[in-house]
C-alpha positions in Angstrom: -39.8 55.2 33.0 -37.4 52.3 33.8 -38.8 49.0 33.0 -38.5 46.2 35.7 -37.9 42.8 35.3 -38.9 39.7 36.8 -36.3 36.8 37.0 -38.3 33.5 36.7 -39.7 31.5 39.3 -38.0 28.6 40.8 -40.6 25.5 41.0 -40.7 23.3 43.5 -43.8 21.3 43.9 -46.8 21.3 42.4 -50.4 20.9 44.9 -52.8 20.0 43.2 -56.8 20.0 44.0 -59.3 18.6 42.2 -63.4 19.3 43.2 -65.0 17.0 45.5 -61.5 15.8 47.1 -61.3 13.7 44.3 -57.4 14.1 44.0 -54.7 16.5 46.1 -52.0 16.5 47.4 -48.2 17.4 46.0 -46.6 16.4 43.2 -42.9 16.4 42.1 -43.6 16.6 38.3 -46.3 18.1 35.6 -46.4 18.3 32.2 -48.8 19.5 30.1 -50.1 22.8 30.9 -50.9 24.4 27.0 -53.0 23.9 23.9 -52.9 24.5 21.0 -54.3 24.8 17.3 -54.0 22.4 14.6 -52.6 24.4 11.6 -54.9 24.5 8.3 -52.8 25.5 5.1 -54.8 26.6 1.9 -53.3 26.7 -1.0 -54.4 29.9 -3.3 -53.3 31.8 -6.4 -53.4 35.9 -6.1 -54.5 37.9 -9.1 -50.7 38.0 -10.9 -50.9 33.6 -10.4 -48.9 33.4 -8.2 -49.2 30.9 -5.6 -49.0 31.1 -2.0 -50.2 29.3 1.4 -52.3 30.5 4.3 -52.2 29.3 7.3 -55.4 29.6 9.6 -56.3 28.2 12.9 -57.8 24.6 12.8 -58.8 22.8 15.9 -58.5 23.8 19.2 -56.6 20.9 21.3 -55.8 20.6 25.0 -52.5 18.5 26.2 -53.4 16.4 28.5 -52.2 16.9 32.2 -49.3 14.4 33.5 -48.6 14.4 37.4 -45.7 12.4 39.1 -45.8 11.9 43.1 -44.0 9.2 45.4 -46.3 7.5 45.9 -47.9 7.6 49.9 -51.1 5.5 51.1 -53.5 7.8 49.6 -56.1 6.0 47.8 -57.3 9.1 46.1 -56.3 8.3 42.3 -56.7 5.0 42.8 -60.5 5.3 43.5 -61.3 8.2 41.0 -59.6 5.9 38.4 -61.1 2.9 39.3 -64.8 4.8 38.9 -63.7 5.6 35.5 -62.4 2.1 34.5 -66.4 0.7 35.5 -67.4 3.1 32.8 -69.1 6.5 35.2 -66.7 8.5 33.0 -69.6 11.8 33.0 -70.1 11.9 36.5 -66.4 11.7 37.1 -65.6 15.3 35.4 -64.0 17.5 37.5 -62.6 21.3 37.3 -59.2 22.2 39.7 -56.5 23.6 39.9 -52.4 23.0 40.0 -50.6 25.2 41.9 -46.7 25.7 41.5 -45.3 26.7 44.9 -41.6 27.7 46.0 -39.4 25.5 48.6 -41.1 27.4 51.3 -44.5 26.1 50.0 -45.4 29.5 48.9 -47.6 30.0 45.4 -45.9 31.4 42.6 -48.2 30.3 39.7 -51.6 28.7 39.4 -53.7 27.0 36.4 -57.5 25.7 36.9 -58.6 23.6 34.5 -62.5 22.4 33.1 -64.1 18.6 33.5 -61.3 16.4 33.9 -60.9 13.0 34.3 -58.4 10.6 34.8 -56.7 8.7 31.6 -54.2 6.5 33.0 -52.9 5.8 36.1 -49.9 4.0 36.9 -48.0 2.7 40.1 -44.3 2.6 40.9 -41.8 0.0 39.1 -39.9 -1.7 41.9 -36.9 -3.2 41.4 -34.9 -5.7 43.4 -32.1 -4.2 45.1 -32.9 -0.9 43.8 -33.4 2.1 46.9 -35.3 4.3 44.6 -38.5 6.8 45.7 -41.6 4.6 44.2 -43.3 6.6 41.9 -47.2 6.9 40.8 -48.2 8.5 37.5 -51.7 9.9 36.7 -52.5 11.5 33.2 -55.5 13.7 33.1 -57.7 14.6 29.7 -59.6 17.9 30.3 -61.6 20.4 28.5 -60.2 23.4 29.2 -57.3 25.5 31.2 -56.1 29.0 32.1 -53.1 30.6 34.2 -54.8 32.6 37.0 -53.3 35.6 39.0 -51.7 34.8 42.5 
């Protein structure tokens, strides 16, 4: 049986939708889309003495989620941020999803993620003179995410 392969997708944009309209639209950039485990070495002697290390799985940690956009006159961000900066960080949780999708706005991959709020937000850095796209950062910390079929 001949095998088939794939080439890789080319990435675009990212849309991204969080519950409750919180935050969508699309996004030029994003970063952080993994975990990992924290590595736990033990050292131990086997039956001859001699020593060796194992490595087990430690803690379980989610990167958190940076998005880049230019930025428009969506307030979105801005007013989910600003509900976590008066300190109604609980009821500001929120699962959704980022979408990766083609020049023809078509998906090609898509990762939801669990009760995620925002870290950081940050607006463009104007210069004088400069003709430059403006450009607004927010960093989300979640619990949780998973690449999903198409």
């Amino acid at each position: 049986m001949a095998m088939q392969s794939r080439d890789p997708v080319l990435g675009f944009h990212f849309r991204v939708d969080v519950e409750g309209g919180r935050l969508t639209g699309l996004f030029t950039e994003c970063s952080g889309i993994g975990s990992e485990h924290e590595v736990v070495e033990h050292q131990v002697v086997d039956e001859r003495g001699v020593p060796f290390t194992i490595k087990a799985p430690g803690r379980l940690k989610w990167e958190n989620i940076t998005l880049k956009r230019g930025i428009t006159d969506s307030m979105d961000a801005w007013t989910w941020r600003a509900d976590v900066e008066n300190g109604d960080v609980e009821t500001n949780r929120f699962g959704g999803s980022i979408t990766m999708v083609d020049h023809d706005l078509k998906p090609v991959a898509e990762w939801t993620f669990d009760r995620a709020w925002p870290t950081k937000l940050s607006g463009p850095s104007p210069k004088a003179g400069g003709n430059e796209i403006g450009i607004e950062e927010i960093v989300l910390a979640h619990e949780g995410i998973r690449r999903v079929g198409i």
